[in-house]
DSSP file (Angstrom, degrees, kcal/mol; ACC not computed):
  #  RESIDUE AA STRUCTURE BP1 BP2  ACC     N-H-->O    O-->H-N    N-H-->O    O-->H-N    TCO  KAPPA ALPHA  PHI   PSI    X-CA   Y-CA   Z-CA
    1    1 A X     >        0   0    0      0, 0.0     4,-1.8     0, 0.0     3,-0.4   0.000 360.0 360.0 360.0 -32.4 -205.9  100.4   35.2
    2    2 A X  H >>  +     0   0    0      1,-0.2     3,-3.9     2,-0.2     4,-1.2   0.967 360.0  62.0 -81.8 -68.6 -202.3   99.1   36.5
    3    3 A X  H 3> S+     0   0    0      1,-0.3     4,-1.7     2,-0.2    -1,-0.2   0.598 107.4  45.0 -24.3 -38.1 -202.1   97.1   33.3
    4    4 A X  H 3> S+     0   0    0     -3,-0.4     4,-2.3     2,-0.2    -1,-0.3   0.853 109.4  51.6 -66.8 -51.7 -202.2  100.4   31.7
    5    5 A X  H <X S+     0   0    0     -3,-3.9     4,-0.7    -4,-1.8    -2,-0.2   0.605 108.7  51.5 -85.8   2.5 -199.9  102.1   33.9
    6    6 A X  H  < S+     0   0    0     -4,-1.2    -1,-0.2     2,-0.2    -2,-0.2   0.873 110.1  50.6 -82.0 -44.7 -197.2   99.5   33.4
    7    7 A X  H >X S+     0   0    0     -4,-1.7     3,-2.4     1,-0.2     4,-2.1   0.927 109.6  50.5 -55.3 -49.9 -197.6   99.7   30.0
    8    8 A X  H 3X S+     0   0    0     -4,-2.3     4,-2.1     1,-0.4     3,-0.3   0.728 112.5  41.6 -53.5 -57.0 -197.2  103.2   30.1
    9    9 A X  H 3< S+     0   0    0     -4,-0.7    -1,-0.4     1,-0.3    -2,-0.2   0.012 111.8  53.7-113.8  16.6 -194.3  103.6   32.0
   10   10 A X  H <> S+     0   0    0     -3,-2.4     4,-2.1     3,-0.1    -2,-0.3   0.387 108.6  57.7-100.6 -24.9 -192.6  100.7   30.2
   11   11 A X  H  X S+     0   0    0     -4,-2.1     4,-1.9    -3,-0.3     3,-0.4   0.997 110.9  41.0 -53.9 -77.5 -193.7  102.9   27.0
   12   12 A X  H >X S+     0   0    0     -4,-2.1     3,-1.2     1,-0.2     4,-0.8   0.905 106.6  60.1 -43.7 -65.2 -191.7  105.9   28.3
   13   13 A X  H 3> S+     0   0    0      2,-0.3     4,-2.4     1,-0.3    -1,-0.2   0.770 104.2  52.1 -18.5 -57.6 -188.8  104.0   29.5
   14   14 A X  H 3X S+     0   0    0     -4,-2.1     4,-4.6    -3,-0.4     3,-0.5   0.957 107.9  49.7 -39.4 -59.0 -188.2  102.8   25.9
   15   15 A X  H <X S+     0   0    0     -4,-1.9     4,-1.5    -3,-1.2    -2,-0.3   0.738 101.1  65.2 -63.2 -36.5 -188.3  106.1   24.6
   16   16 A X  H  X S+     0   0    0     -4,-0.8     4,-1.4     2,-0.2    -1,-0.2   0.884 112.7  38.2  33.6 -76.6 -185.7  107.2   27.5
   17   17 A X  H  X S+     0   0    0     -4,-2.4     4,-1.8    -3,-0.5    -2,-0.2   0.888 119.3  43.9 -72.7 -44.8 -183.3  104.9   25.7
   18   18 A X  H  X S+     0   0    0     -4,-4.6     4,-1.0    -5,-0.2     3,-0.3   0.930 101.7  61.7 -78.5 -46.9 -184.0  105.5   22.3
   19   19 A X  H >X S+     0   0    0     -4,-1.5     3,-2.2     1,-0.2     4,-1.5   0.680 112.0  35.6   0.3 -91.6 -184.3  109.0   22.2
   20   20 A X  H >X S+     0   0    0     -4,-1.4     4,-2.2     1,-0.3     3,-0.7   0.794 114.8  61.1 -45.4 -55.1 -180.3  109.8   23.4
   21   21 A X  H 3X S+     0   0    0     -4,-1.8     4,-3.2     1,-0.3    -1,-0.3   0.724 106.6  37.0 -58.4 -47.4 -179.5  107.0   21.5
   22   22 A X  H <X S+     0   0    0     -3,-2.2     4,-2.1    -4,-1.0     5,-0.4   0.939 118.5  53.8 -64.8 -46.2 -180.8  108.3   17.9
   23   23 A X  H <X S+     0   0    0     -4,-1.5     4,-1.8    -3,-0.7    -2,-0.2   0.871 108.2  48.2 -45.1 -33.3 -179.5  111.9   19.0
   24   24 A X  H  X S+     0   0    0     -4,-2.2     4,-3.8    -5,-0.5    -1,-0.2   0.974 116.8  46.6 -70.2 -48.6 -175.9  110.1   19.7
   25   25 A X  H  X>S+     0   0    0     -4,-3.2     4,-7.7     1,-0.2     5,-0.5   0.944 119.0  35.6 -49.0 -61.2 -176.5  108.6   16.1
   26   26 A X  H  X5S+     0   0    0     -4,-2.1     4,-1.2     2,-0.3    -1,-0.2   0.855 117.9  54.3 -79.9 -41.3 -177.6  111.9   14.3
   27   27 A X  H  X5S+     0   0    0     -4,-1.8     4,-4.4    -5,-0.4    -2,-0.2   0.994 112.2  44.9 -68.5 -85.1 -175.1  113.8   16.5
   28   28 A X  H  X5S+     0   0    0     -4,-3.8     4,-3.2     2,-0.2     5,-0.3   0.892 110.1  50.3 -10.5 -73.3 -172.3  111.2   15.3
   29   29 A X  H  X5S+     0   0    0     -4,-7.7     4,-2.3     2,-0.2    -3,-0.2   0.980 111.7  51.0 -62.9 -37.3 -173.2  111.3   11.4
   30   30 A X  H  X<S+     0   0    0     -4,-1.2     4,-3.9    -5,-0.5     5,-0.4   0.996 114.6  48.8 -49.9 -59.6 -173.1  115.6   11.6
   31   31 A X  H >X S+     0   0    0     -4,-4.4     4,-3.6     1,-0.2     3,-1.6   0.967 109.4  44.2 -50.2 -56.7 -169.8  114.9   13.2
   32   32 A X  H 3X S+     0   0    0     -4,-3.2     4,-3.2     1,-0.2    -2,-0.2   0.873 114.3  55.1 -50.8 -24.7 -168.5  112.4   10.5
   33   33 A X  H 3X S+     0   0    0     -4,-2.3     4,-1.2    -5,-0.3    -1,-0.2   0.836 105.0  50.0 -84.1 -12.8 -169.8  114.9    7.9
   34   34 A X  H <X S+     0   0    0     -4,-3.9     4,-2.0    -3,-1.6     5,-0.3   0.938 112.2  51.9 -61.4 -51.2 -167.8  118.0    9.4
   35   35 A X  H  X S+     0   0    0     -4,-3.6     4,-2.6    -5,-0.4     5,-0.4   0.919 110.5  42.4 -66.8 -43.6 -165.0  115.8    9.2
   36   36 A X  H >X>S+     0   0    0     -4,-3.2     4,-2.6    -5,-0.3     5,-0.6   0.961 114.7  49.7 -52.4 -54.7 -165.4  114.7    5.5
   37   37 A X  H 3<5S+     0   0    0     -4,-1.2     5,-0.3     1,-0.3    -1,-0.2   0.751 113.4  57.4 -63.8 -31.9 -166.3  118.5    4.2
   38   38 A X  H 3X5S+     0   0    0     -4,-2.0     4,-0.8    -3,-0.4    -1,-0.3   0.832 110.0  37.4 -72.0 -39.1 -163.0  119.3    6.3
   39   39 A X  H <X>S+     0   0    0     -4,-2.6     4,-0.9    -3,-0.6     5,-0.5   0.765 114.5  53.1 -86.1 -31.0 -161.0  117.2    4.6
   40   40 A X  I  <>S+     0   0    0     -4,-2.6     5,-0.6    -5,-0.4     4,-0.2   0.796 110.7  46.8 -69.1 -51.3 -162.4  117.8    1.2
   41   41 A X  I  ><S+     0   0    0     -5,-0.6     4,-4.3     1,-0.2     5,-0.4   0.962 110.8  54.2 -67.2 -40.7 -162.1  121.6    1.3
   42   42 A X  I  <5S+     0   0    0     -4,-0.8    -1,-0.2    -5,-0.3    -2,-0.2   0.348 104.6  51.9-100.5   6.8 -158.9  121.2    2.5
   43   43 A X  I  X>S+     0   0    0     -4,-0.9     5,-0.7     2,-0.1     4,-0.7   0.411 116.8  42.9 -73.1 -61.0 -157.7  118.8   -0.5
   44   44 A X  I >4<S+     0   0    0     -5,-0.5     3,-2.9    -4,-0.2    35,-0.5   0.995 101.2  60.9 -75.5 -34.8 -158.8  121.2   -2.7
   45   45 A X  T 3<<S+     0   0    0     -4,-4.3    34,-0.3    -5,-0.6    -1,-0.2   0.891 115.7  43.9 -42.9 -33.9 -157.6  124.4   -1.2
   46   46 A X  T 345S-     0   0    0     -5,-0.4    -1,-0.3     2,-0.1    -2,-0.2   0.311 115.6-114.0-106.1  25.4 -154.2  122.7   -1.8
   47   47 A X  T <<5S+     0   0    0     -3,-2.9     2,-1.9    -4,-0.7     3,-0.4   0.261  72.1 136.1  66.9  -2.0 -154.7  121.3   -5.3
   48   48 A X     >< +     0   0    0     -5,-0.7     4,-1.5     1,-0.2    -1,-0.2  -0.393  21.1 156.5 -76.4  98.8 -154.6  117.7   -4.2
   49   49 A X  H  >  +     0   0    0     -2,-1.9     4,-0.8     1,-0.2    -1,-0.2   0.644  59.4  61.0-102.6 -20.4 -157.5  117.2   -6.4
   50   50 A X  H  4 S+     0   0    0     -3,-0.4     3,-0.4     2,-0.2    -1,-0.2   0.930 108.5  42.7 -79.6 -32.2 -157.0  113.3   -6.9
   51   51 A X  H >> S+     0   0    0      1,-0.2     3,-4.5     2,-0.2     4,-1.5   0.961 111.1  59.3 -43.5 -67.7 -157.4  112.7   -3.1
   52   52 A X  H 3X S+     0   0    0     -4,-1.5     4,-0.6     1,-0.2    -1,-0.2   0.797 107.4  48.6 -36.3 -29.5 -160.5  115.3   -3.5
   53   53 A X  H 3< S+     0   0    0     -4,-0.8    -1,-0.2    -3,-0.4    -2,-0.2   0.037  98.1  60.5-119.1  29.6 -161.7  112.8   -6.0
   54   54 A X  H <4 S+     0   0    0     -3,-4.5    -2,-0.1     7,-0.0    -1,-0.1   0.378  98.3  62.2-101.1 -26.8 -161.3  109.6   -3.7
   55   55 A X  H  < S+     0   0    0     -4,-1.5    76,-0.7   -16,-0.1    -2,-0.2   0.829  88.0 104.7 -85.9 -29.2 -164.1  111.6   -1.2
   56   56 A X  B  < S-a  131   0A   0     -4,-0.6    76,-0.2    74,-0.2    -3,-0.0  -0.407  87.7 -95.3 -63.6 136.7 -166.6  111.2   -4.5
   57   57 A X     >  -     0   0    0     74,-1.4     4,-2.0     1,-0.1     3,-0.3  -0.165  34.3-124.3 -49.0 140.1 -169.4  108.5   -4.3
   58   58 A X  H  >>S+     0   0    0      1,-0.2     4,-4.3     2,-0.2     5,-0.7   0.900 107.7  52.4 -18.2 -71.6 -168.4  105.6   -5.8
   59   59 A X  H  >5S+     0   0    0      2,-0.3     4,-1.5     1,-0.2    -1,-0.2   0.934 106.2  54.4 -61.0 -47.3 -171.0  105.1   -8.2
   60   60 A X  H  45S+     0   0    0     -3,-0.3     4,-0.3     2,-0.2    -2,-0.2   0.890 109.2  56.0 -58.6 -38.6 -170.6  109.1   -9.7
   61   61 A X  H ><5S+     0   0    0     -4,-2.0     3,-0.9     2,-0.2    -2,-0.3   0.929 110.5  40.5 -64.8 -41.1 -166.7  108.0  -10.2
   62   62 A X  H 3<5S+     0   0    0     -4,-4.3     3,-0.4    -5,-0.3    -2,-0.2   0.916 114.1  54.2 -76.3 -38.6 -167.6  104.9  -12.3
   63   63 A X  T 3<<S+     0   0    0     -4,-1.5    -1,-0.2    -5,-0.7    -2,-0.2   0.650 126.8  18.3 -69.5  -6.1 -170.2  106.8  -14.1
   64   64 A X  S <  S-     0   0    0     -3,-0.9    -1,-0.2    -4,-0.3    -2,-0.1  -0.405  86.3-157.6 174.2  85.8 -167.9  109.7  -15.2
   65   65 A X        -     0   0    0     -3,-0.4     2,-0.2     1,-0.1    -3,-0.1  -0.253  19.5-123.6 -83.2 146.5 -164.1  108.2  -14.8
   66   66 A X        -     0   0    0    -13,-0.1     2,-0.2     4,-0.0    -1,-0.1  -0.557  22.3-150.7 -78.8 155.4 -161.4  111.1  -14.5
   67   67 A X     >  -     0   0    0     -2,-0.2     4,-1.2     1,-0.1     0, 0.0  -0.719  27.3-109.8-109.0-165.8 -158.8  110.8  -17.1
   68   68 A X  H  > S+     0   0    0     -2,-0.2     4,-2.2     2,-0.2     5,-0.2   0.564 122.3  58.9 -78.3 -14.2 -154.9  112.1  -16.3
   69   69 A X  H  > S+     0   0    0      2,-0.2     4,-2.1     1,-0.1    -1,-0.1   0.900 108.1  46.2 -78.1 -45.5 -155.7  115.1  -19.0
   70   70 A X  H  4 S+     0   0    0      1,-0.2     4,-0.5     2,-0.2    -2,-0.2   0.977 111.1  49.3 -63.0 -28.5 -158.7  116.0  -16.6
   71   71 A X  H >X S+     0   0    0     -4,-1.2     4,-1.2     1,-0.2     3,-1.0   0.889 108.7  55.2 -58.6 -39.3 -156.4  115.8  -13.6
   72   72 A X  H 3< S+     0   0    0     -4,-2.2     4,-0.3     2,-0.2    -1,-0.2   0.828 104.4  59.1 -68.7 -23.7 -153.6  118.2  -15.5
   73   73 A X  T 3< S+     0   0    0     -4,-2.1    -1,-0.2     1,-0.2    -2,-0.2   0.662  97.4  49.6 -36.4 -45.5 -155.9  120.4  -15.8
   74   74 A X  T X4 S+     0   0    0     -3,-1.0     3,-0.8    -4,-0.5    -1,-0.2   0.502 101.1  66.9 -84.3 -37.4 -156.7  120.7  -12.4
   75   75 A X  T 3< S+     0   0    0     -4,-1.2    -2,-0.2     1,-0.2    -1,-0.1   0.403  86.9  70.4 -22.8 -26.1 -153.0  121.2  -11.9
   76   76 A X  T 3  S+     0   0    0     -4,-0.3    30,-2.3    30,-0.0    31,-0.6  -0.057 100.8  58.8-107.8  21.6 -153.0  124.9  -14.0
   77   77 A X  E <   -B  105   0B   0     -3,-0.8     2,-0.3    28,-0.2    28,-0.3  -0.975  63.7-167.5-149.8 140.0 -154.9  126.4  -11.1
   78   78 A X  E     -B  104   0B   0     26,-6.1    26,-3.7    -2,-0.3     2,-0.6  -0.964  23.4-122.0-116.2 164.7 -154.4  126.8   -7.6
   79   79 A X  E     +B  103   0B   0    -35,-0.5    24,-0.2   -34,-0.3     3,-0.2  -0.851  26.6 171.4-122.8 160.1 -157.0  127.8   -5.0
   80   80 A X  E     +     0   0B   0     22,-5.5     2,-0.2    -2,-0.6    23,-0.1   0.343  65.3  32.0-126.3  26.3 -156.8  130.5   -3.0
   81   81 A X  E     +     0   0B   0     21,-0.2    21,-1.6     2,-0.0     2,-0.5  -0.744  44.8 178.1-159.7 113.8 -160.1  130.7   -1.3
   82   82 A X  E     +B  101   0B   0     19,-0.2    19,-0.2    -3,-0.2     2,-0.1  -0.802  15.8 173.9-108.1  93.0 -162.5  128.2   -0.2
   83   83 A X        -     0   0    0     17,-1.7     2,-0.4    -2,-0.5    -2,-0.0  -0.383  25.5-144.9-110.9 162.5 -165.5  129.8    1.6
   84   84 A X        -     0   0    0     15,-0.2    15,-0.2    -2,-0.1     3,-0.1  -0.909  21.0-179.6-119.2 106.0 -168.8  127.7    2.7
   85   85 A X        -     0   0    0     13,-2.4     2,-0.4    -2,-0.4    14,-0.1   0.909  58.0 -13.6 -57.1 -62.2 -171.6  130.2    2.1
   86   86 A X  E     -C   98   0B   0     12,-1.2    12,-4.1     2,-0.0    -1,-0.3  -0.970  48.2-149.3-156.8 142.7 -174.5  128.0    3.3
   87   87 A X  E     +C   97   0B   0     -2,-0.4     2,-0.3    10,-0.2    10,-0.2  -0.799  21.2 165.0-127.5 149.5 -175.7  124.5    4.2
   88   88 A X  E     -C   96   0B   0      8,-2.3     8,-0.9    -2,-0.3     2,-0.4  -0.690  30.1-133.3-138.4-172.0 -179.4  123.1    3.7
   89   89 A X  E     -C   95   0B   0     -2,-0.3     6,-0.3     6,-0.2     2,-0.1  -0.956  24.9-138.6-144.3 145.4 -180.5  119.5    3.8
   90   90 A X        -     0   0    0      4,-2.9     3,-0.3    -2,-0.4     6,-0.0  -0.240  34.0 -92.1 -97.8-158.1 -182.9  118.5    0.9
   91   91 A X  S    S+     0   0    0      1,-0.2    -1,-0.0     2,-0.1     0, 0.0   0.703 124.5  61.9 -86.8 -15.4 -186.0  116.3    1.0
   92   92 A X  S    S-     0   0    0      2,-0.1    -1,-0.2     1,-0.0     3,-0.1   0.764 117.6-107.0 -54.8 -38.2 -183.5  113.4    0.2
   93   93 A X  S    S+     0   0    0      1,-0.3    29,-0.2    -3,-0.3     2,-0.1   0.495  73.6 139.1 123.1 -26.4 -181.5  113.7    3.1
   94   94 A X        -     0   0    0     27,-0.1    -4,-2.9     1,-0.1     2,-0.3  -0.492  55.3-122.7 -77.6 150.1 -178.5  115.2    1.4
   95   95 A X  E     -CD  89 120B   0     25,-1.6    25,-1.2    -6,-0.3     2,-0.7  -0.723  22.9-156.0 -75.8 125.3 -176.6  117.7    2.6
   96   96 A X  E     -CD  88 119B   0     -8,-0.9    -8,-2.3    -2,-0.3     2,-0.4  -0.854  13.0-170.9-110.3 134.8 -176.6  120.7    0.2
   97   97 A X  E     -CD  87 118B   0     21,-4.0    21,-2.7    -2,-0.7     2,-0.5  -0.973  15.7-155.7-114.8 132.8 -173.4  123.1    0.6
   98   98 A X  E     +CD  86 117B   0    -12,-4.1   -13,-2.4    -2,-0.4   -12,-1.2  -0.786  26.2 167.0-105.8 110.6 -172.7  126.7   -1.1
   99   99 A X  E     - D   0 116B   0     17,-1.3    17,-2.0    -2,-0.5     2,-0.6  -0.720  25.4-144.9-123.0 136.3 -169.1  127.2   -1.2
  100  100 A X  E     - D   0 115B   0     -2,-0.5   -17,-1.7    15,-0.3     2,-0.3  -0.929  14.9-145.4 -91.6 124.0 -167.5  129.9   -3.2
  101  101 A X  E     -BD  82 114B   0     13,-1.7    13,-3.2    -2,-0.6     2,-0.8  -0.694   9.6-153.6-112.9 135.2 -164.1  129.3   -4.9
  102  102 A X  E     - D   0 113B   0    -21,-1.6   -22,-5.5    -2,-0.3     2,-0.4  -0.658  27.1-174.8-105.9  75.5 -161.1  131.7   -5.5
  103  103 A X  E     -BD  79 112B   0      9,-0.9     9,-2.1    -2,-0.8     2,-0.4  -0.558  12.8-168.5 -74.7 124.9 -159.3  130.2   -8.6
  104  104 A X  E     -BD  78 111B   0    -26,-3.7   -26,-6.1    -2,-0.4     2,-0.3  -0.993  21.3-136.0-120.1 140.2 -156.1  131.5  -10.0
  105  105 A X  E >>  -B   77   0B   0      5,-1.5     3,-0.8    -2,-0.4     4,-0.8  -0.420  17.4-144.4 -96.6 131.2 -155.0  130.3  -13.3
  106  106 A X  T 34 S+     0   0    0    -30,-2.3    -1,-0.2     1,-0.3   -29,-0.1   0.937  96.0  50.1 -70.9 -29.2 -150.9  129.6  -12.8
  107  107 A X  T 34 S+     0   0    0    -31,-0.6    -1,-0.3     1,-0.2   -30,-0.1   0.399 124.1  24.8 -92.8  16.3 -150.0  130.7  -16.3
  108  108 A X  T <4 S-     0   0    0     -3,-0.8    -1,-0.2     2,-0.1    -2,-0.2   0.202  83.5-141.9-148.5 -54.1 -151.8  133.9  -16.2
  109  109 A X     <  +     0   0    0     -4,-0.8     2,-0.4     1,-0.2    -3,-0.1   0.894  52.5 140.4  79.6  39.4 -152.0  134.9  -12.6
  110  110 A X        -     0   0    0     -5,-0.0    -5,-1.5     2,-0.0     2,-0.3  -0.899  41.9-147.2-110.9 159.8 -155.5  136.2  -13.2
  111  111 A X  E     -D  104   0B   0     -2,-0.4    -7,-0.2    -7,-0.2     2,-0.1  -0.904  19.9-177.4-142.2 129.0 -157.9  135.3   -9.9
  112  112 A X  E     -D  103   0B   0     -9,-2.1    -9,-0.9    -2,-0.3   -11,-0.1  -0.860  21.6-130.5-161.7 135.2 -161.4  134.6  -10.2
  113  113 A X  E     +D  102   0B   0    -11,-0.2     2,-0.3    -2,-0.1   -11,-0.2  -0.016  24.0 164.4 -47.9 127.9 -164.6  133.8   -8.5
  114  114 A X  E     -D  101   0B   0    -13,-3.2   -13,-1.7     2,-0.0     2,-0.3  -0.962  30.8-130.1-145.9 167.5 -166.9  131.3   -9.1
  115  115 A X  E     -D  100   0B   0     -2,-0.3   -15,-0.3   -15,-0.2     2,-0.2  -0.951  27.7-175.4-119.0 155.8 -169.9  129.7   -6.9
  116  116 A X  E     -D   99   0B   0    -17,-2.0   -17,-1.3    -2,-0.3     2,-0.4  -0.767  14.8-148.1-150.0 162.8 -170.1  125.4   -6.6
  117  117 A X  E     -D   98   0B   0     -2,-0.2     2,-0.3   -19,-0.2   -19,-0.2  -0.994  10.2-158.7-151.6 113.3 -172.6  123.7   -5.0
  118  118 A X  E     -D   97   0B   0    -21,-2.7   -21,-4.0    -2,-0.4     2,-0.4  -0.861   2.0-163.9-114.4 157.9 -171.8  120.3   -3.2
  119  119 A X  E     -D   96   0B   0     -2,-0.3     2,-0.4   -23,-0.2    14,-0.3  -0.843   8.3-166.4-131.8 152.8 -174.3  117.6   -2.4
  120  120 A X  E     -D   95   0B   0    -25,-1.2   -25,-1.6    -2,-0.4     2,-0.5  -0.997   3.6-163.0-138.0 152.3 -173.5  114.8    0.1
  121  121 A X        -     0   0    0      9,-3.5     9,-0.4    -2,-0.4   -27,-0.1  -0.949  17.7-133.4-138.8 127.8 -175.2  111.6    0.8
  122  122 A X        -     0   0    0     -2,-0.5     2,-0.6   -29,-0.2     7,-0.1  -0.329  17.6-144.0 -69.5 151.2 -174.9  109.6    3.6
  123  123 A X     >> -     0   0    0      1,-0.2     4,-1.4     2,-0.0     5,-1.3  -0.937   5.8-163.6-105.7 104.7 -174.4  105.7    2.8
  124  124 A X  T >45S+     0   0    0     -2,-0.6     3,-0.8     1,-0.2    -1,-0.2   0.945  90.3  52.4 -52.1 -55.1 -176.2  103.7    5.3
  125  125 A X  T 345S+     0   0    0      1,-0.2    -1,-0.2     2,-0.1    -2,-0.0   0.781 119.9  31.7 -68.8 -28.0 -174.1  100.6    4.1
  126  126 A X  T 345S-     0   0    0     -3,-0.3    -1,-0.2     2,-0.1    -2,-0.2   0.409 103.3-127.3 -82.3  -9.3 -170.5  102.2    4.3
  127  127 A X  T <<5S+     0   0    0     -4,-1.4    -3,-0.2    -3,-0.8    -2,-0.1   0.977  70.7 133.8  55.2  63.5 -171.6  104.6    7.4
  128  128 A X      < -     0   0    0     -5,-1.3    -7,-0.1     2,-0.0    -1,-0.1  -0.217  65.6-139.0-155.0  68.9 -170.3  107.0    5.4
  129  129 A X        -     0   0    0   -100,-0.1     2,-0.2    -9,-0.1    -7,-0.2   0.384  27.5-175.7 -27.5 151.6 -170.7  110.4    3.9
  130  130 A X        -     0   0    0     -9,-0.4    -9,-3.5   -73,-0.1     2,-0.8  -0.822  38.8-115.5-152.5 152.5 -169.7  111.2   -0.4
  131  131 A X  B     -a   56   0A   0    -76,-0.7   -74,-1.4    -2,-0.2     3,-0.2  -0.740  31.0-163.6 -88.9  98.8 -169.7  114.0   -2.2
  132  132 A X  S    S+     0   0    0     -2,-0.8   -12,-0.1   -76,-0.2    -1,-0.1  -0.085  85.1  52.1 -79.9  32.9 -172.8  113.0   -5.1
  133  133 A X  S    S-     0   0    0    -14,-0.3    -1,-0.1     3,-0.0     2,-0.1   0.556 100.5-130.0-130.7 -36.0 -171.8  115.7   -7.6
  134  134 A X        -     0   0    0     -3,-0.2   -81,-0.1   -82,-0.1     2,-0.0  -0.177  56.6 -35.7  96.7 179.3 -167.7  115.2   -8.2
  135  135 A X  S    S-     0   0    0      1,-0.2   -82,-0.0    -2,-0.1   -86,-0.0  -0.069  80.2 -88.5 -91.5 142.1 -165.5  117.7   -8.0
  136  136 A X        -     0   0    0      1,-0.1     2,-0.9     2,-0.1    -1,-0.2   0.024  38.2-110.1 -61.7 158.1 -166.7  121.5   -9.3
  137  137 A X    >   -     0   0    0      1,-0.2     3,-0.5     2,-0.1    -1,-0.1  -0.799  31.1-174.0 -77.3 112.8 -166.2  122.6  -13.2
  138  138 A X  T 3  S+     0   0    0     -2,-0.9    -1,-0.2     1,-0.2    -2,-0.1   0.611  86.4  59.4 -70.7 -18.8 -163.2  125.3  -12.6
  139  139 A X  T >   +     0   0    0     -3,-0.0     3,-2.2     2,-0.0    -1,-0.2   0.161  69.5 160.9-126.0   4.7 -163.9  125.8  -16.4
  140  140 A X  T <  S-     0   0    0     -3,-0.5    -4,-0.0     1,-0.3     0, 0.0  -0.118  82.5 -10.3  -7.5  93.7 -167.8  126.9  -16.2
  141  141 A X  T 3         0   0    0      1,-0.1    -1,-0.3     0, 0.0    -2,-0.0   0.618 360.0 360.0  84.1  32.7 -168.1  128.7  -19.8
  142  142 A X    <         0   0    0     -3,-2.2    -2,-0.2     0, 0.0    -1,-0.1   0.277 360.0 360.0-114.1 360.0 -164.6  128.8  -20.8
């Protein structure tokens, strides 16, 4: 019976340490992913859209390379609202965001609304959040 209760209370103990410790962890990655989503809104809100497109995964940038025509592109708009509607996690793990965007076209001045949808995925091997979708279509049916 003391065999038991040694175990037992060497059981808990473990769990003590890991517990906080995975909270600290989980607590930690949330932070690092405010910070990314902060810095990412706050690229695009001010057209620095190549920066915006540094914070995209690696692997979506080699699979579908920006050229400098897509970048001028992005240049013929500024925005002038960046909203986060809602955040979800999927069965993945990613972090799903719904941000609504206030584009106005420079040569026009006309302002319009559009809704984007960002995914992020932690990288275990870089400790590191990216945005696994690239940077939103401005040009959605135009």
């Amino acid at each position: 019976m003391r065999k038991w209760l040694n175990l037992l209370a060497v059981l808990l103990l473990a769990l003590m340490v890991v517990a906080p410790a995975s909270a600290q962890g989980k607590r930690k990655k949330s932070g690092q992913l405010e910070a990314m989503q902060m810095a990412y809104a706050a690229a695009i809100r001010w057209g620095e859209f190549e920066e915006a497109w540094q914070l995209v995964d690696p692997a979506y940038r080699e699979a579908h390379p920006m050229t400098e025509l897509a970048f001028e592109r992005y240049r013929q708009v500024q925005i002038s609202g960046y909203t986060d509607k809602n955040s979800s996690v999927s069965e993945d793990g990613n972090v799903l965001r719904n941000v609504e965007l206030r584009v106005i076209n420079k040569h026009t001045m006309a302002e319009r609304t559009l809704r984007y949808r960002e995914e992020w995925r932690w990288d275990p091997e870089a400790k590191r959040w990216w945005l696994a979708v690239g940077l939103p279509d401005l040009w959605d049916g135009e």
